[in-house]
Each structure stands twice: as C-alpha cells, then as structure tokens.
C-alpha positions in Angstrom: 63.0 -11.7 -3.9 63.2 -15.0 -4.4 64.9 -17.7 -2.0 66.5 -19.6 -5.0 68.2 -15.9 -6.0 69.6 -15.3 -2.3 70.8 -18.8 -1.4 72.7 -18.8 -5.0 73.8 -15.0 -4.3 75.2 -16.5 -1.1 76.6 -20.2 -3.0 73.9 -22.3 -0.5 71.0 -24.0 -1.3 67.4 -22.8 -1.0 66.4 -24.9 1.8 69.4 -23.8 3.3 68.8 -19.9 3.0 65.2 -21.0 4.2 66.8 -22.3 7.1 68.9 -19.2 7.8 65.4 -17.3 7.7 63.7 -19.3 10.0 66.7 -18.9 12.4 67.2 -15.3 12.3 63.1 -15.1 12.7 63.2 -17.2 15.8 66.2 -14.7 17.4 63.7 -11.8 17.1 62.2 -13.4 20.5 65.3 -12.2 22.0 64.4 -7.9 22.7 68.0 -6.8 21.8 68.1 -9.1 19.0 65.3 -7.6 17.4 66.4 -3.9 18.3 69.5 -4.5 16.4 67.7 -6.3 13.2 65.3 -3.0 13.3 68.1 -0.7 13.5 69.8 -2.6 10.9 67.1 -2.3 8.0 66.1 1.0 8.7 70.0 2.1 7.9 69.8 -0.3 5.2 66.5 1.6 3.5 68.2 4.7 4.1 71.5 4.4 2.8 69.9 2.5 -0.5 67.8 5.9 -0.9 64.6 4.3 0.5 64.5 7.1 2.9 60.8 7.6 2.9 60.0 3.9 3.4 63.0 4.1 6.3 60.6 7.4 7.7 57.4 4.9 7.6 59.3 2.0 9.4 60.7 4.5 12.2 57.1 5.4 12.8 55.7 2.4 13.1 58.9 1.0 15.4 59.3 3.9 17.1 63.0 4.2 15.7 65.1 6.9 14.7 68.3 7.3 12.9 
C-alpha cells in the first residue's frame, strides 16, 4: 500500500508516515520491541482471515498463537 494512502488514512503527510516507518523499524533493535510487533501482525493476519499466511509467518518466527 501506498504511503500517500496511509498518511491520508491517518490525516499526516507522506513524509511524515515515512517517518513513523523508519521509527518503528529502528525500535525492532530493541528484542521485546520486536516480539510484540511479531506477535502483533501475526494476530492481525489471523483475525483478517490470513490464517495460512499467519501459519507461514509463525514458522519462520518461531511464533505461535
């Protein structure tokens, strides 16, 4: 998806949704940071009936519901 469509989903800008990117990419240094994002989008896949892709994305992260 385009940065343009989720900075004016949001109201922002698309330099600033860039921004928030960047920032959020630079947090998954931090090991629990990055646990929770994981966790996050593989309940996301699931719940928006993605549950194969959520089964590939466990397997490769080692996650589980």
């Amino acid at each position: 998806m385009p940065l343009a469509h989720v900075a004016a989903a949001f109201g922002r800008d698309r330099s600033t949704a860039s921004h928030a990117c960047k920032v959020v990419e630079w947090q998954r240094d931090n090991p629990a940071f990055d646990h929770f994002l994981t966790r996050l989008e593989w309940h996301l896949l699931a719940a928006s009936g993605n549950a194969a892709q959520a089964d590939a994305s466990s397997l490769m992260t080692g996650e589980g519901a």
